[in-house]
Each structure stands twice: as C-alpha cells, then as structure tokens.
N, C-alpha and C positions, 0 to 999 in steps of 0.2 A: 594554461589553466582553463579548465572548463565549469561553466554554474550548473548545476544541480538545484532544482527548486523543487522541495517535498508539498505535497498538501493530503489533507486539509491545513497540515499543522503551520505552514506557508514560512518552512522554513529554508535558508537556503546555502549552500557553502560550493566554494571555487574548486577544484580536486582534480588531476594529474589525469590524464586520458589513460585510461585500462584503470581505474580504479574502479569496483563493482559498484552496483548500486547501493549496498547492506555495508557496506562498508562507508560511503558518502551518507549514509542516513545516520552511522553510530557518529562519525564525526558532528553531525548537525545537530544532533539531537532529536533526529524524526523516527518515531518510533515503528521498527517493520520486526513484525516477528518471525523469528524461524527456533527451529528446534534442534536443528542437526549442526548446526555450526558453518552452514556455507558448504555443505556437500552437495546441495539439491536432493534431498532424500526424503526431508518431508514435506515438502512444496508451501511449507507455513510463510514463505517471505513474497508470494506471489504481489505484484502490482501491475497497474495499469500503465501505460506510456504512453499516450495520443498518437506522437510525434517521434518514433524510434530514429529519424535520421541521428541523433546526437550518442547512441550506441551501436555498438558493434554489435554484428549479425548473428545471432542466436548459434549456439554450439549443437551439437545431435543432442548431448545429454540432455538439453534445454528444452529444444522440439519435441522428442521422446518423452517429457514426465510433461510438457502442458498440452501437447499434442494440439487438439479443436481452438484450446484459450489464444493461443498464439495470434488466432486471426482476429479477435476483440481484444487485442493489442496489451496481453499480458506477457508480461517475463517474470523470471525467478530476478529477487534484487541480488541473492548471491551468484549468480554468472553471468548477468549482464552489465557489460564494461562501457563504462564512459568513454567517447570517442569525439563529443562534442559537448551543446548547451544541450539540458533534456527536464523536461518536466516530469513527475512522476506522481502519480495520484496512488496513496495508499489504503485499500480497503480497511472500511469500520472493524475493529474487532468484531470478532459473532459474540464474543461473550458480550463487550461492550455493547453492542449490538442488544443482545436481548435482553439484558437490563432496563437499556433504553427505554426498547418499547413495554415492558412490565410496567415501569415507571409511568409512562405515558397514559396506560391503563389505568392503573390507580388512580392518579389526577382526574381520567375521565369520569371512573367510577366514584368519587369522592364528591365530583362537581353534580353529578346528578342526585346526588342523595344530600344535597346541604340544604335545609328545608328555607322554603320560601324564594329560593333561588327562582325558579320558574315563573312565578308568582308575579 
C-alpha cells in the first residue's frame, strides 16, 4: 500500500499501486474535479505533484493534452497511477476562486466606507 496525501484539504488515504490519482481523491474525500469521467478529455482534474517519483511515468495521452504543464510538475489525476508515497497539491476552484476574491473586495470596499474608521 501506498499514501496519497491531498492538499489544501490535508487529507490522506493508503491505496494499491496503479490506482489513479482521481480515484485515491474520491476515496479520501479530496475534492479534484473533472467532467468527462477519467477519459482525459477535458483536462478539469489537472494537479500539481512536486515530487512524481511516487507515480508512474505519464502515458502520450497525458503528455499530448498538458504538453508545456508537464514540466511545472502537473498531471491529469485521472491517468496518473500511484506507484509509490506522492503528495499532490490540488488547484483552488476558479469558481471558488473568484468568489474568493469578489468577497475580499467587498470587505475591502465596506471597510473604507465605514465612517470614522480612518479617523
């Protein structure tokens, strides 16, 4: 058995060597999304890997749809296979993402207009 450590969400689960990534994240409960079901077709399950020793070596199909990301140490979570321990950093939603910062804005804009605040 091999560990699987998700983050941000810092979670983690032991899982059989060739089990994919998107697969050890449904068991963990780390949430990676994709849309196509593990075809590699719409590149929505992309993440980061620092440290690839702990996966097997990317497929063509793999290389072919992230082409350049490959060397800033991304893989699709559905084709790449546990083959060891691997950490795996999963990008913010962009929805969640721009929420975020909408949100952040408001607070900023709210904090400058609260009178006396300055003062």
């Amino acid at each position: 058995m091999n560990e699987v450590r998700f983050w941000p969400d810092e979670r983690q689960i032991n899982v059989r060597p060739g089990t994919t990534l998107l697969e050890a994240g449904r068991r963990a409960k780390a949430h990676i999304r994709t849309r196509c079901g593990g075809r590699a077709a719409c590149l929505m399950c992309k993440v980061k890997v620092p440290d690839q020793s702990g996966l097997t070596p990317a497929n063509l199909n793999e290389k072919q749809k992230l082409g350049s990301l490959m060397g800033d140490g991304f893989r699709l979570a559905c084709q790449a296979r546990v083959a060891g321990n691997v950490e795996v950093h999963i990008p913010e939603d962009p929805l969640k993402a721009a929420v975020r910062k909408l949100l952040a804005e408001r607070q900023e804009e709210d904090g400058l207009n609260v009178p006396g605040k300055d003062e």
